[in-house]
Every structure is written in C-alpha cells, then in structure tokens.
Backbone atoms as SQL, in Angstrom:
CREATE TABLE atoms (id INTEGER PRIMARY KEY, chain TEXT, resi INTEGER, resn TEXT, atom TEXT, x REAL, y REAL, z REAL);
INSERT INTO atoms VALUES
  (1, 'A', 1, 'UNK', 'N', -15.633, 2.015, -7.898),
  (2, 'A', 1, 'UNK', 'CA', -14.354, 1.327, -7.963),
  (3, 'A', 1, 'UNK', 'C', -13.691, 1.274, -6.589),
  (4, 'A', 2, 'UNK', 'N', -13.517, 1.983, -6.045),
  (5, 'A', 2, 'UNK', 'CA', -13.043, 2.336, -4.416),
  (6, 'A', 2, 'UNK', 'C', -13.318, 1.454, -3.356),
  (7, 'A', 3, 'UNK', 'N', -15.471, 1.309, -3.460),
  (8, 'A', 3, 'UNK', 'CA', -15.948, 0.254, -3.043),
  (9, 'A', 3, 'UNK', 'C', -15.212, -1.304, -3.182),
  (10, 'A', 4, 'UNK', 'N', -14.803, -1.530, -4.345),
  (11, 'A', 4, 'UNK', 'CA', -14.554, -3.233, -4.434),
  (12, 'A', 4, 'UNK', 'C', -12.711, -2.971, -4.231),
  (13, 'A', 5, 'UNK', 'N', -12.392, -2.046, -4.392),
  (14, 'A', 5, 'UNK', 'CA', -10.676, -1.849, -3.495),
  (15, 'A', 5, 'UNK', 'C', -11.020, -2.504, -2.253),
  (16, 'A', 6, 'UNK', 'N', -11.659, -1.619, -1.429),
  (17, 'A', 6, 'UNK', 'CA', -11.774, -1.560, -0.383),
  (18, 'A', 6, 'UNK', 'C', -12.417, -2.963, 0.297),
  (19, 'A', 7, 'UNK', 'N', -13.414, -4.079, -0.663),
  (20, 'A', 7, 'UNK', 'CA', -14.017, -4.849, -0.092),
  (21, 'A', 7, 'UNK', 'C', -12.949, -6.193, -0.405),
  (22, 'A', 8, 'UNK', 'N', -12.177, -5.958, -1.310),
  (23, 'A', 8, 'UNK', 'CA', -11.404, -7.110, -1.471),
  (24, 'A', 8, 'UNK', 'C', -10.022, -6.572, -1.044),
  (25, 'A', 9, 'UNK', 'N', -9.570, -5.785, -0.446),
  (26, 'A', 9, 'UNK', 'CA', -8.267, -5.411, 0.336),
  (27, 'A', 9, 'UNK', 'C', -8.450, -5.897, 1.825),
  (28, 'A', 10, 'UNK', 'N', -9.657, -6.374, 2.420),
  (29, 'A', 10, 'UNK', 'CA', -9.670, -6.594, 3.770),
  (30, 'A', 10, 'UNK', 'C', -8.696, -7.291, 4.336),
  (31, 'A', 11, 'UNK', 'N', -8.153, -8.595, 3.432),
  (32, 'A', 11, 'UNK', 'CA', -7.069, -9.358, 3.640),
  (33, 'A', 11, 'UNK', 'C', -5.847, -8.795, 4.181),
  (34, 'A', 12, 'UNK', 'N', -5.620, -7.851, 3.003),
  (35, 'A', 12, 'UNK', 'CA', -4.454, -7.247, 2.401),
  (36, 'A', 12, 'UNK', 'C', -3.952, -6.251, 4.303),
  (37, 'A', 13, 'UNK', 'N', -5.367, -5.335, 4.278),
  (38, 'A', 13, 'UNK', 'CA', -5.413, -4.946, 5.994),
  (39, 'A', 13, 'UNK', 'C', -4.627, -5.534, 7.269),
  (40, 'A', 14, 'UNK', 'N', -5.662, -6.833, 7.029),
  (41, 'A', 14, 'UNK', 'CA', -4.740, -8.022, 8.162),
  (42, 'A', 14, 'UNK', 'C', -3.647, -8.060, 8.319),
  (43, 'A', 15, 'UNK', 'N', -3.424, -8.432, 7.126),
  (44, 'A', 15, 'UNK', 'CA', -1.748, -8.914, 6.729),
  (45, 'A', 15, 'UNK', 'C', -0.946, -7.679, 7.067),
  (46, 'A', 16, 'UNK', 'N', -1.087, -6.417, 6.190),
  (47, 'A', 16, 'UNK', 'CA', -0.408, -5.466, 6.842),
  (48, 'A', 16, 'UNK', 'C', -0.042, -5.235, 8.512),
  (49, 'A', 17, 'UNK', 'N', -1.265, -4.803, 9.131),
  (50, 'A', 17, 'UNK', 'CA', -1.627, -5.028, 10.396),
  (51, 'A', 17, 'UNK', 'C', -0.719, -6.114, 11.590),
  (52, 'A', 18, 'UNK', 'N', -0.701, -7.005, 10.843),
  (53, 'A', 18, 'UNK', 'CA', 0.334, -8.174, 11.536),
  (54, 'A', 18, 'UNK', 'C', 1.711, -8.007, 11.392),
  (55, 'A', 19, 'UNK', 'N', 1.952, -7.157, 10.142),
  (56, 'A', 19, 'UNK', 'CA', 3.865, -7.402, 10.482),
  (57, 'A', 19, 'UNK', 'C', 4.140, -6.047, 10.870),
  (58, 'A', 20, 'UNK', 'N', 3.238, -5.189, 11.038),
  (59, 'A', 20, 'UNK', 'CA', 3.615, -3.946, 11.763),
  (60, 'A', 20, 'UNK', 'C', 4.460, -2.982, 10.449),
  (61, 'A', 21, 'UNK', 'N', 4.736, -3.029, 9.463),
  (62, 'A', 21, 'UNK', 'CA', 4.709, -2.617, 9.000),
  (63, 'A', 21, 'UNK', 'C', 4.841, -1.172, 8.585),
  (64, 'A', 22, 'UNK', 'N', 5.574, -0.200, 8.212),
  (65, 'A', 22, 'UNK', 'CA', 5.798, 1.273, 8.124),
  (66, 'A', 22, 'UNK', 'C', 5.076, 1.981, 7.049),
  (67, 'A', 23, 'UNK', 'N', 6.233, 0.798, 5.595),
  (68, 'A', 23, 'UNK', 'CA', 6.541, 1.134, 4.585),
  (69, 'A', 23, 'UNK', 'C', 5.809, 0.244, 4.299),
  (70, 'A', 24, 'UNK', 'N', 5.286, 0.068, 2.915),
  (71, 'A', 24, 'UNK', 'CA', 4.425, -0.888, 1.781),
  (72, 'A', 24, 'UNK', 'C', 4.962, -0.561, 0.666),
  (73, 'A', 25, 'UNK', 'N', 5.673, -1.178, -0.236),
  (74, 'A', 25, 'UNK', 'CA', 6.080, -1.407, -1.394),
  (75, 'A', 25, 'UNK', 'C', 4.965, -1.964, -2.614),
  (76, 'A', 26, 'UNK', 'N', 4.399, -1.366, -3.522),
  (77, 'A', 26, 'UNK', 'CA', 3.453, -1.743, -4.488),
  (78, 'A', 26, 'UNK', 'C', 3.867, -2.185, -5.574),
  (79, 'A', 27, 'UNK', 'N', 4.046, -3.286, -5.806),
  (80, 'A', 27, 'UNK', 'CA', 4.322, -3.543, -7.497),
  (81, 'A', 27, 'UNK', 'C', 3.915, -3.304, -8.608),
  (82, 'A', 28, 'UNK', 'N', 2.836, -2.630, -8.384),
  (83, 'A', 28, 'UNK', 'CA', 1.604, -1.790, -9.551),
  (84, 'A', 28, 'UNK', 'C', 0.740, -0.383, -9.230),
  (85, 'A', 29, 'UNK', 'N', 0.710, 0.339, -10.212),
  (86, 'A', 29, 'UNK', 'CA', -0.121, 0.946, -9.854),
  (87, 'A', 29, 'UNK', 'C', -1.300, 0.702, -9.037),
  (88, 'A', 30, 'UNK', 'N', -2.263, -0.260, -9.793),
  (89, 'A', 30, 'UNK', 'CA', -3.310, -0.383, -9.457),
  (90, 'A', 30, 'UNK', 'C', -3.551, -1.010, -7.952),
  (91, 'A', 31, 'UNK', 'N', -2.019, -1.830, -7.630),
  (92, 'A', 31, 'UNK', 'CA', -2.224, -2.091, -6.639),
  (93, 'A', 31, 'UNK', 'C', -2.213, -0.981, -5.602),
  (94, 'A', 32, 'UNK', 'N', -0.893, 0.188, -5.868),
  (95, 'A', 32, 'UNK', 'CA', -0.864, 1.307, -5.095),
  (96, 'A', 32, 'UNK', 'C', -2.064, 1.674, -4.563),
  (97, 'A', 33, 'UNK', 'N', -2.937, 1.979, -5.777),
  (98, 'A', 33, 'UNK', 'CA', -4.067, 2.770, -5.445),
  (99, 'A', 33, 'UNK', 'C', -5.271, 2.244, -4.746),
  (100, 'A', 34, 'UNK', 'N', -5.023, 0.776, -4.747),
  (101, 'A', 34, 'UNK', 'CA', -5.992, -0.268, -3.599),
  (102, 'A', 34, 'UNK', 'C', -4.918, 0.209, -2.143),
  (103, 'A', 35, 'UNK', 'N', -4.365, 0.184, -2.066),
  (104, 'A', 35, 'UNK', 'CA', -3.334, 0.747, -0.632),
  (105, 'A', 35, 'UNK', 'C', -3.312, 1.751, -0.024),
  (106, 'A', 36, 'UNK', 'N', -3.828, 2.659, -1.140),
  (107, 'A', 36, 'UNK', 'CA', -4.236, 4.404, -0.685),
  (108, 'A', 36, 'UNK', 'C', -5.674, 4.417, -0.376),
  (109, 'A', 37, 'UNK', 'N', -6.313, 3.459, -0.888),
  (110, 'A', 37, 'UNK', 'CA', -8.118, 3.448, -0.209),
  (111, 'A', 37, 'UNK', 'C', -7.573, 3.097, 1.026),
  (112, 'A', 38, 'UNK', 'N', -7.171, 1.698, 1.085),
  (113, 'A', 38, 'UNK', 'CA', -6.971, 0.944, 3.034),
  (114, 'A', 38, 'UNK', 'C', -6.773, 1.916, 3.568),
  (115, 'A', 39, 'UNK', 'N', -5.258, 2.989, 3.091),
  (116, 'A', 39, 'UNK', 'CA', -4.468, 2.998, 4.533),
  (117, 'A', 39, 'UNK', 'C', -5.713, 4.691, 4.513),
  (118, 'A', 40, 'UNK', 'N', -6.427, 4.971, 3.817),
  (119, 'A', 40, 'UNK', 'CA', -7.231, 6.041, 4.598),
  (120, 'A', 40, 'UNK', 'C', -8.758, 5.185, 4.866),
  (121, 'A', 41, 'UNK', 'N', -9.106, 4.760, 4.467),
  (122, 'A', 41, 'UNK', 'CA', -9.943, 3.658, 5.130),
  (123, 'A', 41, 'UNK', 'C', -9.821, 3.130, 6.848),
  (124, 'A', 42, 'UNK', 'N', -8.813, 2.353, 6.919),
  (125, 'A', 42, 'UNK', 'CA', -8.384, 1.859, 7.746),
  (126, 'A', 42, 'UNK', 'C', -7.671, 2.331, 8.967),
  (127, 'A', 43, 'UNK', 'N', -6.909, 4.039, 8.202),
  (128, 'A', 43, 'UNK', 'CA', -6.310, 4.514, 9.244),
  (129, 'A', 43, 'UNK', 'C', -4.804, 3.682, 9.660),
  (130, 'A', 44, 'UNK', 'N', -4.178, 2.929, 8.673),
  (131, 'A', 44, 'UNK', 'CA', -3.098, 2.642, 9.034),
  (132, 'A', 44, 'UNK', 'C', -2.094, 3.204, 9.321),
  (133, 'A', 45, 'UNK', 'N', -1.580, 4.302, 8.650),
  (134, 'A', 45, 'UNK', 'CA', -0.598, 4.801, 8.920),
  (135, 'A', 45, 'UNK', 'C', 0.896, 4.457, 8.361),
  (136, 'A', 46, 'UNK', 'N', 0.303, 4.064, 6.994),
  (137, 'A', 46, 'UNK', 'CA', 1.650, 3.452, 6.606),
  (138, 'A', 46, 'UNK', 'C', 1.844, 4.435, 5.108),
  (139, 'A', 47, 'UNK', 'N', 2.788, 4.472, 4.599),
  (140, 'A', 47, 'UNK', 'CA', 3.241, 5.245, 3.729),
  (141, 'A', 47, 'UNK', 'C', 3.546, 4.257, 2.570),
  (142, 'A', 48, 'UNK', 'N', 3.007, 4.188, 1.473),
  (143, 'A', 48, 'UNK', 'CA', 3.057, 3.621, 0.463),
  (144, 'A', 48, 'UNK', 'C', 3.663, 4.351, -1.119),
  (145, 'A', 49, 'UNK', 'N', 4.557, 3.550, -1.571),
  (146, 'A', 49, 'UNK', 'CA', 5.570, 3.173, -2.312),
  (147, 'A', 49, 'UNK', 'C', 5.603, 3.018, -3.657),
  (148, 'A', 50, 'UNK', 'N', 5.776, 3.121, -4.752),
  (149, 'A', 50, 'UNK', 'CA', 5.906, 2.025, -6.002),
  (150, 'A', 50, 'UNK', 'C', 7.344, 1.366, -5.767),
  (151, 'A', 51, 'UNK', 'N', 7.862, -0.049, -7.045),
  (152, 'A', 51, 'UNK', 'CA', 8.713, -0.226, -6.896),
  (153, 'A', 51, 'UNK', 'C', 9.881, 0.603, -7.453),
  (154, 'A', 52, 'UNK', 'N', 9.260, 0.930, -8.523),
  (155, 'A', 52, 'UNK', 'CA', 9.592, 2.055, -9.592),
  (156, 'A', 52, 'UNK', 'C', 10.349, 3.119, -8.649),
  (157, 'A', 53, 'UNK', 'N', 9.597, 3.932, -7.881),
  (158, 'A', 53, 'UNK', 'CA', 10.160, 4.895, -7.288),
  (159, 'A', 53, 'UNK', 'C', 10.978, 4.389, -5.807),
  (160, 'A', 54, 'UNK', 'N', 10.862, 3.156, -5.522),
  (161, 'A', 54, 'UNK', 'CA', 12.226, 2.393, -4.445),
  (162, 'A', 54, 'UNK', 'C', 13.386, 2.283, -5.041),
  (163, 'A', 55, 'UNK', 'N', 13.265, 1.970, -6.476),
  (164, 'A', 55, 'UNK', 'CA', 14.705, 2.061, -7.118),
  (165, 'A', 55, 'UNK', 'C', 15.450, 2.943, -7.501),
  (166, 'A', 56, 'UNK', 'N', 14.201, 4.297, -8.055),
  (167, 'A', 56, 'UNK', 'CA', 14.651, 5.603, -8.407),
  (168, 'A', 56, 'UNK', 'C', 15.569, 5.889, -7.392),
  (169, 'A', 57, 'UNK', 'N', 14.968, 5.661, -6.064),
  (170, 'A', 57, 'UNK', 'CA', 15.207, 6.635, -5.034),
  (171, 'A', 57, 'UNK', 'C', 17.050, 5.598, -4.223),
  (172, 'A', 58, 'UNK', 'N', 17.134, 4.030, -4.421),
  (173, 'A', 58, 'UNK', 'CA', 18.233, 3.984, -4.426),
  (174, 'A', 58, 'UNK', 'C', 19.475, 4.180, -5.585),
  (175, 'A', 59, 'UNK', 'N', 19.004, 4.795, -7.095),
  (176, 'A', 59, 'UNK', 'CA', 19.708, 4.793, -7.449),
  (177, 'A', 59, 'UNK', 'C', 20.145, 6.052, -7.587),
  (178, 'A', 60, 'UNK', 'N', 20.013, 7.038, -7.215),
  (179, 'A', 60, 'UNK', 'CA', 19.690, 8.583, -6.818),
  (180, 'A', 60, 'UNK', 'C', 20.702, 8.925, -5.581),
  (181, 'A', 61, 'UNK', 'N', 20.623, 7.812, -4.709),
  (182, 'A', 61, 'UNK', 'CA', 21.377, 8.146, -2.948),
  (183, 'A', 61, 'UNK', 'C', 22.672, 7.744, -3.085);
C-alpha cells in the first residue's frame, strides 16, 4: 500500500515543493497518510495536519 502512496503522490511532492510550504492541511485520513509516506520519503520537512484537528485546535485557542 505505501508503494502506490508513494508512486501516485509524486505530483502531490512537486506541488508541495513549489509553494514552499510548512504546514499541509489533509482533508482525509487517507490522504494524511499518503503525506506521511512523501514527507518521510521525500524528506520534506513539512508537518502535516487533519482538518479536523485545524479546527479543534482554533476552537480551543
């Protein structure tokens, strides 16, 4: 499963990659967990999110 994350996220890489990017916001699990292969794959360095827990966390502050 990891394998086809990883072979169909290449895009997803780019794109990240280009807006420089910190934070990544996931609208799904499943997407999360294609984001946690890249960014250790890839070595991005970005810290990834649900939306779920972006809202928790502004409605909390």
């Amino acid at each position: 499963m990891d394998n086809l994350r990883i072979e169909t996220g290449e895009k997803k890489v780019e794109q990240i990659k280009n807006t420089g990017a910190e934070i990544v916001v996931s609208p799904c699990e499943n997407c999360r967990l294609q984001l946690d292969s890249l960014n250790e794959k890839y070595t991005l360095g970005i810290k990834i999110t649900s939306m779920m827990d972006l809202v928790a966390d502004a409605v909390t502050s």
